[in-house]
N, C-alpha and C positions, 0 to 999 in steps of 0.2 A: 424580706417577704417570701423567698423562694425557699431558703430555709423551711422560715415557720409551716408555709406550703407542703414540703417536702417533711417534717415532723409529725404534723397533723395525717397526711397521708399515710405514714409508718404505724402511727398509731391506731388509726381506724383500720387498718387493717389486722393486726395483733390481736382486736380487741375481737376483730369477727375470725378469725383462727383461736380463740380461748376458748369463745360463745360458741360457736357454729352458728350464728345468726346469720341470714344474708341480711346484705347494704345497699338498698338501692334510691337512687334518685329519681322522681318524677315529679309534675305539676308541680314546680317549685317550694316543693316539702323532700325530708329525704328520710325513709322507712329502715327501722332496725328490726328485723324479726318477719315472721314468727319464727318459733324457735324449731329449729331442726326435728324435735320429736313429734312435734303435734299433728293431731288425727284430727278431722272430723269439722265442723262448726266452727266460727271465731267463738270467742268468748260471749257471755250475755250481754245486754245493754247493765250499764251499773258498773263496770271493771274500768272505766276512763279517770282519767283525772287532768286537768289540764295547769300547767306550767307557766307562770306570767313572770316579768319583772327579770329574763335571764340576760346575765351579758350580753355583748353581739359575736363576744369570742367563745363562748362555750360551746364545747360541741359533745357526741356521743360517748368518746373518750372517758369525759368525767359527769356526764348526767348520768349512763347506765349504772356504774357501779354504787353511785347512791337509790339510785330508785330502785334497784334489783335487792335491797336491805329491807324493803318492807313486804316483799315477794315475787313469784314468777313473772319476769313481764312477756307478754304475748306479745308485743309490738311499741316501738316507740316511732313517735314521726316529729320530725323536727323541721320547724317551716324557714325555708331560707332564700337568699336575695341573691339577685343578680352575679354580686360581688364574691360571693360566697360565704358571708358572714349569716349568723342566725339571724333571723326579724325577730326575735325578745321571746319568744314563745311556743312552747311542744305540748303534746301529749303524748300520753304514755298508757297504754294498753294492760292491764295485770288479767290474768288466768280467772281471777275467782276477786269479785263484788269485798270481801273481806278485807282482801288487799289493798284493791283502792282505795277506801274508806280508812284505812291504820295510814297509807301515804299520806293523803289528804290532814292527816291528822298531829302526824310526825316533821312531816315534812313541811310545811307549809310556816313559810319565816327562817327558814336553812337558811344561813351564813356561806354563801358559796364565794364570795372572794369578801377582801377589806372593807364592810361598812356597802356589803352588794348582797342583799336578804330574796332568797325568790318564793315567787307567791304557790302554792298550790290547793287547789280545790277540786271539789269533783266536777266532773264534766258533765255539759246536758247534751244527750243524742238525742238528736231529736227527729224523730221518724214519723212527723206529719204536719200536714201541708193546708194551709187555710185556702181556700178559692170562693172568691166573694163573684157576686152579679149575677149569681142561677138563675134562671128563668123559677120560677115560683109556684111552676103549677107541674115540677120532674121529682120522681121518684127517687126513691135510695136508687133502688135495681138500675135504673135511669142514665145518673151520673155514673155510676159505676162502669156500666157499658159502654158510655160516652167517653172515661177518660182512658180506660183500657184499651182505648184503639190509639192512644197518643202514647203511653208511659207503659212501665212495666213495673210488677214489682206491689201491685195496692192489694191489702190485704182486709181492708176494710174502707167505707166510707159512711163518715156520723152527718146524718139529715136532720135536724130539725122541723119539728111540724111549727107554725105560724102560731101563736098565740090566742091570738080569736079566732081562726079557721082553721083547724085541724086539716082542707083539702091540700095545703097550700104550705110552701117549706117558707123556711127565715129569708132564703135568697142568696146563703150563703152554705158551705159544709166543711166540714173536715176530714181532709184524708190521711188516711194510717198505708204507713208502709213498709215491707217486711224488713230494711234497714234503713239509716241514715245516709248512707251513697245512695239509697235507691229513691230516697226522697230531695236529695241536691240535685239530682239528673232529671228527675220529674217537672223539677223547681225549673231546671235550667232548660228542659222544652216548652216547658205553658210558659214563656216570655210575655209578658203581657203586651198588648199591640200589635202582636204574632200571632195567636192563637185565640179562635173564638168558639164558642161552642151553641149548639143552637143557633147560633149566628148573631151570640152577644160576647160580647169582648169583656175577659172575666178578668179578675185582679186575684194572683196566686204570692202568697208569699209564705212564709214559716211560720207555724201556730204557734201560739203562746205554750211551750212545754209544761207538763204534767209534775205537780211537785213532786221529789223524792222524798217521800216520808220512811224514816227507818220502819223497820217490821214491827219493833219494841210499841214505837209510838202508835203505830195503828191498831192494834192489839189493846190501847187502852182507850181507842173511840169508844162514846154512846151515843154520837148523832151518826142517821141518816140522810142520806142526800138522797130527794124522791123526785121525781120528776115528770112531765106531761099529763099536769093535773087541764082539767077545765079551768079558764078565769074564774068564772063563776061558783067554780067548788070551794067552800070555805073551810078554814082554819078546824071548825068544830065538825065540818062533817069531817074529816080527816080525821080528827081525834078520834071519833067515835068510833071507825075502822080499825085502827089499831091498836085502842083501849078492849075491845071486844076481839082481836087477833090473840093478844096476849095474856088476855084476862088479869091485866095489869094496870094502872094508873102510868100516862107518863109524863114526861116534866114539863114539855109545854113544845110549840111548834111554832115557827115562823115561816111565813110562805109570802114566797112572792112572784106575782105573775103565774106562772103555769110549775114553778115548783117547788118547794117546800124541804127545811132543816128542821127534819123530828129527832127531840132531844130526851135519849132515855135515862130512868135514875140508875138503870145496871146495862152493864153488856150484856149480859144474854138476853137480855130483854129485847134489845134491839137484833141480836143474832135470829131470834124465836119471831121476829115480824118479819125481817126479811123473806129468811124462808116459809113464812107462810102467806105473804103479801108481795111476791116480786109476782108482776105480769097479772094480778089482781085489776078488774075494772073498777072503776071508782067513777058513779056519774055517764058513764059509758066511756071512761077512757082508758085504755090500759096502761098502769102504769110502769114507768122502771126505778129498781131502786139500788143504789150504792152506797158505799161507808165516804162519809165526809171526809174531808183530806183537810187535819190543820194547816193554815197556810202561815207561813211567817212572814208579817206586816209589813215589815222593813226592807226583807227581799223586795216584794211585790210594790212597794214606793219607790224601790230606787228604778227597778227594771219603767212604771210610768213615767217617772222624770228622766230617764236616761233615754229613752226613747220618742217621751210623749204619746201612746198609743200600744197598749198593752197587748193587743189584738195580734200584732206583731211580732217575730224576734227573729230580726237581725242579725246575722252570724257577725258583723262589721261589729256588733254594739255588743255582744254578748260577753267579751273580754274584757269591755271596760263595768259590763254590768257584774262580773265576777270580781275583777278584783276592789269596785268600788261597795261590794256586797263584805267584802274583806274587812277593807277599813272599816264599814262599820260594827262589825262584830270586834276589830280591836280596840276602837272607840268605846264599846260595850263594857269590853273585860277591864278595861283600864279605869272608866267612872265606877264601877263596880269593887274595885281592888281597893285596899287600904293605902293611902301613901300622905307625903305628904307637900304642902304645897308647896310646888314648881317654880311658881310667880308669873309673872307675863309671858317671857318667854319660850311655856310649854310645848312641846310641840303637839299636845291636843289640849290649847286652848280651841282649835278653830273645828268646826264642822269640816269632815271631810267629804260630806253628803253633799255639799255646794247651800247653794241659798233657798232657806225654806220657803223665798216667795214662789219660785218654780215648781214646791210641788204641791200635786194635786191632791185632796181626800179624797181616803179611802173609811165607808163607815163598814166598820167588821161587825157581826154575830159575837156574842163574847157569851160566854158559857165556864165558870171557876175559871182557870187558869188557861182554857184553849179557847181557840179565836178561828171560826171560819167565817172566808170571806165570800159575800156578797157575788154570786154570779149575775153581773148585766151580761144580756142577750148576745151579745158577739163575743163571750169570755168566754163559751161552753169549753174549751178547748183547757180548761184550767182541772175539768176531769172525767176522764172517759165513760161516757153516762148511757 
């Protein structure tokens, strides 16, 4: 053991005299990087990719120099135990959003020892904060000022107006914050039962993250996602705003509650309403309007039944939401692939998603071949509206 001790120490060191990396340990994770040249900013949100399924003997040694094959890594952090062994799992930081995205791509299913495959995917930062139990009758400006005297770091805060009463919010919001440390630290002063506001004791936990939809795929949206209509505003007066915005026919609109998926027959059609209809009143309300974000189904059912409560997400559960997100994309590829049959004992005879009694429907929008899903009222957090 003092050996292997004494090896591994040889090693990690070699590997930060090749790199010029520093090595440092902290809050039981231990940090490779950044790299000796770097100016300015860490990297953007989008350059993470997260690491599951590693030995408990691997260490920096032999993760760097395969991940540094897909490009620059800005930082790797590798989470570890008391003993000195990894806990199964790292991320890994790249320079530029390309990279992580070819790792994720390349990497993910590597052979790193005998019949030991490790998992990789991209990673969600997630940089905002659900806070339930508002008082109902406080402004954006409101909370804002209320939670900046506790946390540091908010960069925005999303209010909800009330459904039937525009005076009056949902009761709950969501806050943005300029990074993901600065929203764990947030996290980790509003404790709940600790901290009241107004003199109501609020309930804060991690908002449901915002899909990552490649550029490609957005670029080939034609719905709109509209929002802060009247109840009372219907389907057909809506159409007739943006049939008369565009001087266009468009394909049809489903609205529900206070907001509304306008479905156009071209993209610019819908480019050409936005900008001539965003912050437009309608009925006396002003509205706001963004590009729908296709959600993919299967994500979104496994994260409810891994959880129970969508509203939420759990840093504890987010690893097993990844990599059970995993299996089911190689459950996917595999019914999909030509072969032939295995007999009983395949090993995707069985559902790797667990038992369909558990989970719960979801009914999507479906539109050709893309599927946006259904915002209930405590989902807003599914896209920045």
């Amino acid at each position: 053991m003092v050996e292997q001790s004494k090896d591994l120490t040889r090693k990690l060191l070699d590997l930060m005299k090749e790199s010029g990396y520093p090595l440092v340990q902290q809050n039981g994770q231990r940090k490779f990087g950044p790299p000796p040249d770097w100016n300015g900013a860490p990297p953007p949100r989008g350059c993470e990719v997260f690491i599951g399924k590693l030995p408990r003997e691997i260490f920096e040694d032999e993760l760097v120099p395969i991940f540094r094959k897909c490009g620059k890594i800005y930082e790797m952090r590798l989470m570890m135990d008391f003993s000195g062994s990894n806990r199964g799992f790292a991320f890994v930081t790249y320079t530029k959003p390309s990279d992580a995205i070819r790792a994720a791509k390349e990497l993910d299913g590597y052979q790193i020892r005998q019949y030991r495959h490790i998992a990789v995917v991209k990673s969600v930062d997630n940089c905002r904060l659900f806070v339930g139990s508002i008082p109902k009758n406080k402004t954006k400006d409101e909370v804002f000022e209320e939670l900046s005297k506790r946390v540091t770091g908010i960069i925005d805060v999303i209010l909800y107006k009330n459904c039937f009463d525009h005076r009056l919010n949902r009761g709950f919001a969501f806050v943005e914050f300029a990074s993901h440390r600065d929203a764990a630290m947030a996290r980790r002063a509003l404790v709940p039962g600790c901290v009241t506001l107004w003199d109501h004791e609020v309930n804060v936990d991690w908002a449901e993250p915002e899909p990552d939809i490649a550029d490609e795929q957005m670029k080939k949206v034609k719905v709109l996602y509209v929002r802060n209509f009247l109840i009372g505003t219907t389907p057909d007066a809506i159409k007739d705003v943006f049939e008369k915005a565009i001087q266009r026919k468009i394909e049809r609109i489903k609205k529900i509650y206070d907001y509304a998926f306008v479905h156009f027959h071209e993209r610019d059609h819908a480019e050409l309403a936005m900008k001539k209809l965003q912050g437009t009143e309608i009925d006396g309300s002003r509205i706001e309007i963004r590009w729908a974000k296709p959600v993919d189904r299967e994500l979104y059912r496994i994260q409810k039944r891994n959880r129970g409560n969508a509203k939420f997400n759990n840093s504890s559960d987010m690893t097993s939401t990844l990599l059970l997100y995993k299996q089911h994309l190689e459950k996917k590829e595999y019914v999909n692939s030509p072969k032939e049959d295995e007999g009983i004992g395949s090993a995707y005879g069985g559902s790797p998603c667990g038992s369909p009694n558990i989970i719960k429907t979801v009914i999507p929008l479906t539109s050709g071949n893309e599927s946006y899903m259904l915002a209930p009222a405590k989902l807003d957090s599914l896209c920045k509206r």
